[in-house]
N, C-alpha and C positions, 0 to 999 in steps of 0.2 A: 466238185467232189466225185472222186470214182467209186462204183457201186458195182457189185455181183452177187450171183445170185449161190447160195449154198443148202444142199440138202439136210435134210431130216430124215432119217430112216425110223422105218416101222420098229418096234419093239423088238429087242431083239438084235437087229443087223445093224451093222455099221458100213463105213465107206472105205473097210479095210477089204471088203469081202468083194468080189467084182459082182456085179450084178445086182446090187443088192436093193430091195424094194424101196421106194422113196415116197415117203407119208406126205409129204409137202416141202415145199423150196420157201425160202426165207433169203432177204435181203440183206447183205449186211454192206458198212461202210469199208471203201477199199479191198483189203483181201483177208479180211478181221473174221472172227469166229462169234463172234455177237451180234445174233440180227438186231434188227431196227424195232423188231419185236417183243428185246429182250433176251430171248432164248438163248441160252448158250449152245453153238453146233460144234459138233467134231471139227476138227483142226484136220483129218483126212476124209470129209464130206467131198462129195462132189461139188463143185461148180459148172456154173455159165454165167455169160455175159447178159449183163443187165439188159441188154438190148432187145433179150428174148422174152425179158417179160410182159412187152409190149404186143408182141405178136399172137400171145396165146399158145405157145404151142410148149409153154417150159413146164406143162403139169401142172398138179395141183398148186396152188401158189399163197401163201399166208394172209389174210386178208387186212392186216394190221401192219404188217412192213407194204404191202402195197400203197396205202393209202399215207404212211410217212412217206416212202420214196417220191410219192404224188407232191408231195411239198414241198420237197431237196431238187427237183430236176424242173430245168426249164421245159 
C-alpha cells in the first residue's frame, strides 16, 4: 500500500497560503485526506514522501499515524 505524508497547519493557516506554519504531518493511505490518525487534512495540505518519515527530518510528526504506518510497512 502507498503511503505519504500530509500536513496540519497551526490555527489559522492553511496550505492555500505559501509558507504556511505546519503544526505536525500526519500519514495518510495513498494520496487520501484522512490520516491513519483519523483527522480529516485539507485536500491542499502539503505533502512528502513517506520515505521521510523515517529519516527524521519531515518535522513534527503525529505519533499515532506513526505507530499504524509501523504496522502497514514491511
Amino acid at each position: 500500500m502507498q503511503h505519504e505524508m500530509r500536513a496540519e497547519y497551526e490555527e489559522g493557516s492553511s496550505g492555500r497560503v505559501a509558507g504556511a506554519p505546519v503544526k505536525i504531518w500526519h500519514m495518510v493511505r495513498g494520496n487520501g485526506t484522512t490520516a491513519m490518525c483519523g483527522r480529516e487534512l485539507d485536500p491542499d495540505a502539503d505533502t512528502q514522501a513517506a520515505d521521510l518519515w523515517a529519516t527524521g527530518d519531515a518535522g513534527p510528526f503525529c505519533h499515532s499515524c506513526g505507530a499504524m504506518y509501523l504496522r502497514e510497512v514491511p
